[in-house]
C-alpha positions in Angstrom: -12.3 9.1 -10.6 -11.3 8.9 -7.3 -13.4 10.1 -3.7 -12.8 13.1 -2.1 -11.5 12.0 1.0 -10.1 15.6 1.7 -12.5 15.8 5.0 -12.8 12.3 5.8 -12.8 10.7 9.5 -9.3 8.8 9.3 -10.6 5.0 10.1 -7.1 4.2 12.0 -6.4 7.3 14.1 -10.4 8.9 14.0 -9.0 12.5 13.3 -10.8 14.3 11.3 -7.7 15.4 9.4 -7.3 15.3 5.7 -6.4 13.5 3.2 -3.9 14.3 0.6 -2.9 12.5 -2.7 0.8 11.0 -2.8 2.6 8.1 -4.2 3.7 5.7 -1.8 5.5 2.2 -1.6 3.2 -0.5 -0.8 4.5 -3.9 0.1 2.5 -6.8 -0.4 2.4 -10.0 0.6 0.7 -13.2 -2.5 1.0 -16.0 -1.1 4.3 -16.9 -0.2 5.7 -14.2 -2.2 6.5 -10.5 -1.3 5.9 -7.5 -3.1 6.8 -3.9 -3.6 5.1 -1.6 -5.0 6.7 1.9 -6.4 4.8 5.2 -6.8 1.0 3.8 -6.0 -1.3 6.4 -6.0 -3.0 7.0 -2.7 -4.9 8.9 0.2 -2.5 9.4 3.1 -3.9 10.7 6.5 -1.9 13.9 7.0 -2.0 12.9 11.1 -1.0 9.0 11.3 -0.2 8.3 7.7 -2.7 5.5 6.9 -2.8 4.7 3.4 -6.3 4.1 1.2 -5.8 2.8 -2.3 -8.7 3.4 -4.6 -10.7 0.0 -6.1 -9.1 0.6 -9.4 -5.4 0.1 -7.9 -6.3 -2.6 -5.9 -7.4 -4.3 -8.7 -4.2 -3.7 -10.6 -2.0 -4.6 -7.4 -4.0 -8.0 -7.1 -3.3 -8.2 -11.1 0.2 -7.6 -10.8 0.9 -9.9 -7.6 -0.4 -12.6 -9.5 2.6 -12.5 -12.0 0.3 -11.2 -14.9 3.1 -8.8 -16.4 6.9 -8.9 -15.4 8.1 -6.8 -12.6 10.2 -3.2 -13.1 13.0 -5.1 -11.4 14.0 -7.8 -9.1 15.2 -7.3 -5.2 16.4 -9.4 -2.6 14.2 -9.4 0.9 15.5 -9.9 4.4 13.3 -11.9 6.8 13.6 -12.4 10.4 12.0 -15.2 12.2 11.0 -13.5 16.1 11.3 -17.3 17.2 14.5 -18.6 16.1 16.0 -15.2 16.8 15.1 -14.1 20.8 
């Protein structure tokens, strides 16, 4: 079950403003390995947008990042180094 963080303090922006349940994309970074992660159930501040995951889906994300069942699909990843690119 997950907390009601309807009337929680948001810990990034400190507005009181709720919480509300959506499914977000959450990239991850294992290692050397990136990450993407479709439809994760979360708390989103309705001011700043910071996302909170419950234990459960942590759990599950740490599972998955660690290769322990195939991925939905496979995608290419862009990366810019700041240094070799200014």
């Amino acid at each position: 079950m997950r907390p009601d963080r309807s009337a929680q303090k948001c810990r990034t922006c400190l507005a009181s403003a709720a919480y509300e349940e959506r499914q977000i994309s959450y990239p991850f970074k294992f290692g050397e390995r990136v990450v993407i992660f479709e439809n994760v159930p979360a708390s989103v501040c309705r001011q700043c947008g910071e996302s909170l995951l419950s234990a459960a889906t942590a759990r599950l994300i740490d599972q998955l990042a660690r290769g322990e069942r195939p991925p939905t699909r496979t995608e290419e990843v862009l990366v810019y180094d700041f240094e070799k690119v200014g």
